[in-house]
N, C-alpha and C positions, 0 to 999 in steps of 0.2 A: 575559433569562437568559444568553444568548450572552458577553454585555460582560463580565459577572465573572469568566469563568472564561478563562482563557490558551490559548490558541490550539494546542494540540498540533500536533510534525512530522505530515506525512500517513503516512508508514508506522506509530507509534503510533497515529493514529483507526482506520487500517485493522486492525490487530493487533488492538485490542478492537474491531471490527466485525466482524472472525472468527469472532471464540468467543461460548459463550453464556454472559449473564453469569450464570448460577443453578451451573453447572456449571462452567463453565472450558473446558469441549473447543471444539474449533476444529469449525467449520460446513463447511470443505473443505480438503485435504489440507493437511498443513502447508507441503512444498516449493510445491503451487499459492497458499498466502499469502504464503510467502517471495518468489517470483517477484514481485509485485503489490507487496510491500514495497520491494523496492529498483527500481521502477519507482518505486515512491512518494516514494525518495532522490533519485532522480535529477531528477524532477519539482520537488521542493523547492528542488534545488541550481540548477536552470535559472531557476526564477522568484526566487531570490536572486540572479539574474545571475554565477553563477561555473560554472556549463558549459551546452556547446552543442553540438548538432549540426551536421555539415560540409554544405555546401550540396548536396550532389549531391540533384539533384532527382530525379531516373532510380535511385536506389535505394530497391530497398523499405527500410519504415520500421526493419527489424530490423536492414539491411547500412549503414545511415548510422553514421558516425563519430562519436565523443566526444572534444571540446577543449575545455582549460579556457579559457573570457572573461578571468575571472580569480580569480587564484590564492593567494586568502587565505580563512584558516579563517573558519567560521561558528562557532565555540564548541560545537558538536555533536559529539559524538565519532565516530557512527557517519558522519555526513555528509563531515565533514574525513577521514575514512579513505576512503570514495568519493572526494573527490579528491585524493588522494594516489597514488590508484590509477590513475587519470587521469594525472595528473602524470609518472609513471615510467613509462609503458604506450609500447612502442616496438616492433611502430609502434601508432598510437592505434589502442583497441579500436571493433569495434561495437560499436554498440548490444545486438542480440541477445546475442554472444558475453559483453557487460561485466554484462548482468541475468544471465545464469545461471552467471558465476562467484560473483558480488556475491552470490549467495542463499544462498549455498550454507550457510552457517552462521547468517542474516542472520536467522531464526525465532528464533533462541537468543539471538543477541546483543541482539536489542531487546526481546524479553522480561526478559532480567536488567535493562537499563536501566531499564524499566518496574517493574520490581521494586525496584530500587535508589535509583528516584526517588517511592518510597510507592504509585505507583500501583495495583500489585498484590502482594500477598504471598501467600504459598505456608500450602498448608494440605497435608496427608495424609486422603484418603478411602479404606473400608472396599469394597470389594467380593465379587462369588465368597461370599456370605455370610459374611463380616469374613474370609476366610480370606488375602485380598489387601491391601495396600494401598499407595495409589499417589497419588504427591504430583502435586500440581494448585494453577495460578496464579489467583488470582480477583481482579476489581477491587476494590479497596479502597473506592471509591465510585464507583458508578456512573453519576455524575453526564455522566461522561469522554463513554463511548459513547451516554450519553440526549443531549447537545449533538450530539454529531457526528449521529449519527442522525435527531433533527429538522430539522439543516442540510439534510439529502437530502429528507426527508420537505417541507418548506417550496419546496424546489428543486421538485421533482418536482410541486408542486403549483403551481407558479407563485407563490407568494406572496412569493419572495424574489429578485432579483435575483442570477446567478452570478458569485462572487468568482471569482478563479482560483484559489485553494484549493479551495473544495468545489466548483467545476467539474472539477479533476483528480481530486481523490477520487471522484465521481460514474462518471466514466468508469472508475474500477479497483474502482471496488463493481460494475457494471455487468461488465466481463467478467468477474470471478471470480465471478460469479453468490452477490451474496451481496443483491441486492436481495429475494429474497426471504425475509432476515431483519430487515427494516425495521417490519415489524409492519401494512403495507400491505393493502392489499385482494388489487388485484388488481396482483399482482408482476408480471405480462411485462407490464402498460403503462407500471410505474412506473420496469420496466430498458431500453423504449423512449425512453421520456424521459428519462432519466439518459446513454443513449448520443445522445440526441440535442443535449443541453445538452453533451457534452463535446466533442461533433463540434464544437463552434462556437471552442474554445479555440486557443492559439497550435498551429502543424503541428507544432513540435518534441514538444510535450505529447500532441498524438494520433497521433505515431508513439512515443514511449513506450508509451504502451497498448495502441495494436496489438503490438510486439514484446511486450509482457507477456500479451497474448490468444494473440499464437501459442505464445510458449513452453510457455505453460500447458497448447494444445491439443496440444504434444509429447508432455510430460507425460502427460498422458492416453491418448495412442496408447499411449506406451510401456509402461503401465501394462498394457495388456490384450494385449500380446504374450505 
């Protein structure tokens, strides 16, 4: 089922891993998907080999540095804009500091693209008894998020060997806590094991996701001050 369909960037799987797809609403906050989204950029751009993190082993994973390997487009728009941003950033950013600039609008921007490229289109729904209504993205097929989703479900099971794609994606459905939209049993074994398949990936990749676990637990503080 996998082979026919084309291999979406990991911040689109994530984005319809989000939401539901009957509905459109996102499963948790939109800034805590955005955060997990350009973690998900960034992770892409490292295993295409054009950025990396500085070696300082003695900094946690959110105060490590971002330098480009090298510094040519991937034909992605949103991703070639992450390194551009790289590129010019003087002196190089953290880690931490470059996901929660990077997010900031990064919910929106890859929704239109996802929009833009069929994936989802926009409809307007009634609420408030029809006295409201308010437009909403839904997938166009949902073919998208049922692939991505049994990548984890097959992971999580053992039955499939981790690529480093859905071993990154694993580890950013795991901290944003969306393993328990997998359609799973029992979600804390299956976000045990999805944190534990991702623990095994390259250190630059699980310092990614730790600085997108923390960000997100910022997030949340700040929320309930």
């Amino acid at each position: 089922m996998t082979a026919s369909i084309p291999q979406l960037p990991l911040r689109d799987e994530l984005f319809l891993l989000g939401h539901n797809d009957d509905t459109g609403q996102p499963h948790i906050h939109r800034q805590a998907l955005a955060l997990g989204m350009a973690g998900a950029v960034l992770t892409d751009l490292f295993l295409a080999g054009r950025i990396a993190l500085d070696d300082n082993e003695d900094a946690r994973p959110g105060g490590r540095r971002l330098w480009l390997r090298l510094d040519r487009p991937v034909g992605d728009l949103i991703a070639d804009t992450a390194i551009t941003s790289v590129r010019y950033a003087n002196p190089a950013p953290t880690l931490r500091g470059w996901l929660t600039w990077f997010a900031d609008d990064l919910y929106e921007r890859t929704r239109a693209g996802l929009h833009a490229g069929g994936i989802l289109h926009r409809t307007s729904r009634r609420r408030l008894g029809g006295l409201a209504r308010t437009e909403v993205y839904l997938a166009t097929d949902t073919k998208w998020a049922v692939v991505a989703r049994s990548r984890l479900r097959y992971l999580a099971a053992g039955r499939e060997p981790p690529d480093n794609h859905t071993a990154a994606l694993a580890g950013l459905v795991a901290v944003l806590g969306l393993a328990t939209h997998l359609c799973l049993d029992d979600t804390n074994a299956v976000s045990r094991q999805l944190r534990a398949i991702a623990e095994q990936h390259h250190r630059p990749v699980r310092d990614i996701t730790a600085a997108v676990e923390a960000a997100v637990g910022d997030l949340a503080t700040a929320a309930y001050r």
